[in-house]
N, C-alpha and C positions, 0 to 999 in steps of 0.2 A: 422119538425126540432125538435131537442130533448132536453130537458134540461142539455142533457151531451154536446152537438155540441154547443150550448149558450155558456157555460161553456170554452170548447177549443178553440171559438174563439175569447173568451176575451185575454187565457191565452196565446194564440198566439202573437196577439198585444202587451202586454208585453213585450215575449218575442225576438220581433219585434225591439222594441224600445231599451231593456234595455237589451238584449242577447250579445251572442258574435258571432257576423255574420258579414263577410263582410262590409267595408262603402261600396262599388259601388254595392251589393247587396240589402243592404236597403232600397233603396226608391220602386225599383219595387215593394218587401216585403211590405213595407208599405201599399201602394195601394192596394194592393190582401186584406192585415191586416184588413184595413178602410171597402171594398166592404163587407169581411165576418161581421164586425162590424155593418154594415148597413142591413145588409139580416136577419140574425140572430135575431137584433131589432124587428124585425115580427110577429116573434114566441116567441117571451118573454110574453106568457099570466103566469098571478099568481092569488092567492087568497091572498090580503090584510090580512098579518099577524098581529095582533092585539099587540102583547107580546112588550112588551117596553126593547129593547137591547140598550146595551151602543155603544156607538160612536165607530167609525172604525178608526182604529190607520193603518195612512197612513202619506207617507213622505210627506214633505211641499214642499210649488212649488217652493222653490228656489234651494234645493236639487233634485229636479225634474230635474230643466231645467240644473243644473248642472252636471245630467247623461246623461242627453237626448241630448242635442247642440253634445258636439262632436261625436258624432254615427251619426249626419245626417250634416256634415259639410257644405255641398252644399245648403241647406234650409235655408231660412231666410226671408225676408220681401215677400210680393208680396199685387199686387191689389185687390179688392173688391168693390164689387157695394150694398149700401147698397138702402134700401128704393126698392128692387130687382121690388116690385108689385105698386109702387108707383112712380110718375116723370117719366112716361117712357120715357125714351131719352131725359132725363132733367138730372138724377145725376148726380154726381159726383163719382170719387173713393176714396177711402180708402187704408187704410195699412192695411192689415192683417199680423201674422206674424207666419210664419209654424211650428216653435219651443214652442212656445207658444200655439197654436191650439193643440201639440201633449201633452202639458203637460197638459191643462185642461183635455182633454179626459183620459189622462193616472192617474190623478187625480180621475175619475170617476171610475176607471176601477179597482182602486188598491181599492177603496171603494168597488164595488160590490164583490171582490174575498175576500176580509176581509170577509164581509156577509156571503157570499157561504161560508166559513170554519169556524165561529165562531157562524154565528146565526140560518139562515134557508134558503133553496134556494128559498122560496117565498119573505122574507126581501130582499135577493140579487139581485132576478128581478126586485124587486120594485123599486132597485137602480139603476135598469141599465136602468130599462124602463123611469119613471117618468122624469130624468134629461137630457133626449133625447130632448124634445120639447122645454126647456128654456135652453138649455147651448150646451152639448157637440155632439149636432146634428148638429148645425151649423158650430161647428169648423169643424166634422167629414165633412161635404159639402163641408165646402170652401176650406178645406184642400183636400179633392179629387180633385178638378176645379185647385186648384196648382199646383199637383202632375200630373195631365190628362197634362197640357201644359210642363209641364219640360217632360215628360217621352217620349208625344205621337206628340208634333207639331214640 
């Protein structure tokens, strides 16, 4: 996979989320968006760029969720099993909440496309890769395990 395919299938999800497409088209979208967001993750190898660039001028999450809610009207709260490898058939659930899941990742995503146009496409992986393992991998998971039960049971 290619640093151009990385590249498009960020701007996909974007334009996923924040385009003008269909509401009852969306969530399928979605889904395919998340799968290519996940595949793609694979292939994000970089060489740690050293140059000290300035911060990525991206919208705040209240102007976020405030584009992002009405585009996916049908999404909202759902369950979650935390402690996933821990208590087996002892936890409890959770709230997770799917507007929220779209906006941290979309948060991540307008950060790495700043990168890719203003600093380097190795800075920009390094934004897309690194914050996989502590934040918006998880959303990117739980929000697929959502979208799998609304779309496919």
């Amino acid at each position: 996979m290619t640093r151009e395919e990385i590249h498009q299938a960020i701007q996909f999800f974007m334009d996923v989320i924040l385009g003008d497409h269909p509401v009852e088209e969306r969530e399928e979208k979605l889904y395919f968006a998340l799968d290519r967001l996940a595949l793609v993750f694979h292939f994000a190898d970089y060489t740690f760029d050293e140059i000290e660039y300035p911060e990525a001028v991206t919208r705040d999450y209240s102007t976020l969720r405030d584009l992002v809610g009405p585009n996916f009207p049908n999404l909202g709260l759902y369950n979650v099993v935390l402690d996933i490898n821990e208590k087996i058939g002892e936890c409890e659930p959770a709230v997770g909440d799917a507007i929220d899941d779209i906006c941290d990742i979309a948060g991540h995503m307008e950060e790495v496309l700043w990168c890719w146009e203003n600093t380097s496409v190795d800075n920009a992986l390094w934004h897309f890769k690194e914050p996989y393992s502590w934040h918006w991998g998880r959303h990117l998971r739980q929000l697929q395990g959502c979208l799998f039960e609304k779309l496919y049971t």
